[in-house]
C-alpha positions as CSV (number, residue, x, y, z in Angstrom):
1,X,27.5,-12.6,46.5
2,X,26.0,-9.0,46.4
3,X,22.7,-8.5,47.0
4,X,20.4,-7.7,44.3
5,X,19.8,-3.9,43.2
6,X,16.4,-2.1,42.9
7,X,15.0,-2.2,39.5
8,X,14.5,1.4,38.2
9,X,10.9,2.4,37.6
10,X,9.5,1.8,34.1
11,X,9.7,5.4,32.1
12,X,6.7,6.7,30.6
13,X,4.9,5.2,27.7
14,X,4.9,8.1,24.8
15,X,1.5,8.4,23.3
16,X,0.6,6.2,20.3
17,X,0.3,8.3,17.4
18,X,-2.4,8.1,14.5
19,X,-2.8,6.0,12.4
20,X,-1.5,7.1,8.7
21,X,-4.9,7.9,6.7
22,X,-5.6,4.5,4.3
23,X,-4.5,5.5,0.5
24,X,-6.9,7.0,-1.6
25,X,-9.1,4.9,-4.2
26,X,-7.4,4.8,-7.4
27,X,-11.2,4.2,-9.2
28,X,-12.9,7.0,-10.5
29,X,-15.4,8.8,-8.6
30,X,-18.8,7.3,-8.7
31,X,-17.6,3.8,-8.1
32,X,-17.6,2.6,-4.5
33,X,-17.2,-0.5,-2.6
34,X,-15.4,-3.1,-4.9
35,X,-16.1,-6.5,-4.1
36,X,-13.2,-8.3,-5.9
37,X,-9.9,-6.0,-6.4
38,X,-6.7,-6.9,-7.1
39,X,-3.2,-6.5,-8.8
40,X,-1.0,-8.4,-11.0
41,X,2.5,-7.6,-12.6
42,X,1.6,-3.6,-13.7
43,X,-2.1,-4.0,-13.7
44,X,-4.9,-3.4,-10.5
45,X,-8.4,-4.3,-11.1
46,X,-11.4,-3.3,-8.8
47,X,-14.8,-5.3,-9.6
48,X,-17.8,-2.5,-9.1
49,X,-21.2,-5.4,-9.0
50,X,-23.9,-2.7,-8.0
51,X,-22.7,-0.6,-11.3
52,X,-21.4,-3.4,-13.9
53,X,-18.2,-2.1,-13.9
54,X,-14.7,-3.1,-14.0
55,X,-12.1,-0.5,-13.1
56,X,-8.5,-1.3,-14.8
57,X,-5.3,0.3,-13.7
58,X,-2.3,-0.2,-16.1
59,X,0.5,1.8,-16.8
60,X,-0.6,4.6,-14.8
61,X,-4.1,4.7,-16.8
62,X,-7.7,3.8,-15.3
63,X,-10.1,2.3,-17.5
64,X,-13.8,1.3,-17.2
65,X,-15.4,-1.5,-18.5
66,X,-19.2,-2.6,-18.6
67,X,-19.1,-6.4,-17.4
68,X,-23.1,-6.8,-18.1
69,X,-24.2,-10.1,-16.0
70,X,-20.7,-11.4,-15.3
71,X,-19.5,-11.5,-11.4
72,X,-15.5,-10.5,-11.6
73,X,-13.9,-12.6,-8.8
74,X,-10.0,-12.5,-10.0
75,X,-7.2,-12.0,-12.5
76,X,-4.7,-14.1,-15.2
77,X,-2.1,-12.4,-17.8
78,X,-0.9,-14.6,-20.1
79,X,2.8,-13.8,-19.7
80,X,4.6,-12.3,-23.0
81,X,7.7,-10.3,-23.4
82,X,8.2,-7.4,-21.4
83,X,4.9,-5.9,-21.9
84,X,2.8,-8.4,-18.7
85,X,0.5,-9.9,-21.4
86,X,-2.9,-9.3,-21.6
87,X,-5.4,-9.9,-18.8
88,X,-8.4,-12.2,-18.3
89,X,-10.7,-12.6,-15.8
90,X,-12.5,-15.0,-13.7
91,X,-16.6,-14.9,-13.4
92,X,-18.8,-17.5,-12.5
93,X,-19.4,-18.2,-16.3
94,X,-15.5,-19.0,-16.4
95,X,-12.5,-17.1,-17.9
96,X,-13.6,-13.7,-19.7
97,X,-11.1,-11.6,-22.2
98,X,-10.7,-8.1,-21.3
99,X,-11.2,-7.7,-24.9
100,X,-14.2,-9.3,-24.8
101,X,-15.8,-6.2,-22.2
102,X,-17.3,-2.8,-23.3
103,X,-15.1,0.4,-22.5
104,X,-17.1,2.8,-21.3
């Protein structure tokens, strides 16, 4: 039997290197710190409480809504054709229609 051989020394450990910078909000300026956000199919939402708003993402276009007094804590599409159906929402005074919201 042959003896055992020294173990070569560990190499040196590159550096880690930074972190990639996180992706930029896709909300428009002036809305900050979401507390519900989401996606679904072709559609993100981001729920804005302090400023009643609901920022939509679909097909490449943002949209803001005015959600008055409701709290918007997810997303539904009613699934039709090709097109991802339209969505609803989920406050704590039950399902709301995206329809039924105020584009501002």
């Amino acid at each position: 039997m042959e003896p055992m051989k020294p173990m070569a020394p560990m190499k040196p450990m590159e550096p880690m290197k930074p972190m990639d910078p996180p992706a930029s909000d896709w909300w428009p300026k002036g809305l900050s710190n979401p507390s519900s956000s989401g996606s679904q199919n072709d559609l993100r939402y981001a729920f804005f409480p302090d400023q009643h708003r609901l920022a939509i993402e679909q097909n490449g276009k943002v949209t803001q809504y005015d959600t008055g007094d409701h709290q918007i804590s997810g997303v539904s599409q009613q699934q039709s054709g090709g097109n991802g159906g339209t969505p609803s929402f989920t406050s704590q005074n039950g399902t709301v229609d995206l329809s039924s919201l105020k584009q501002v």
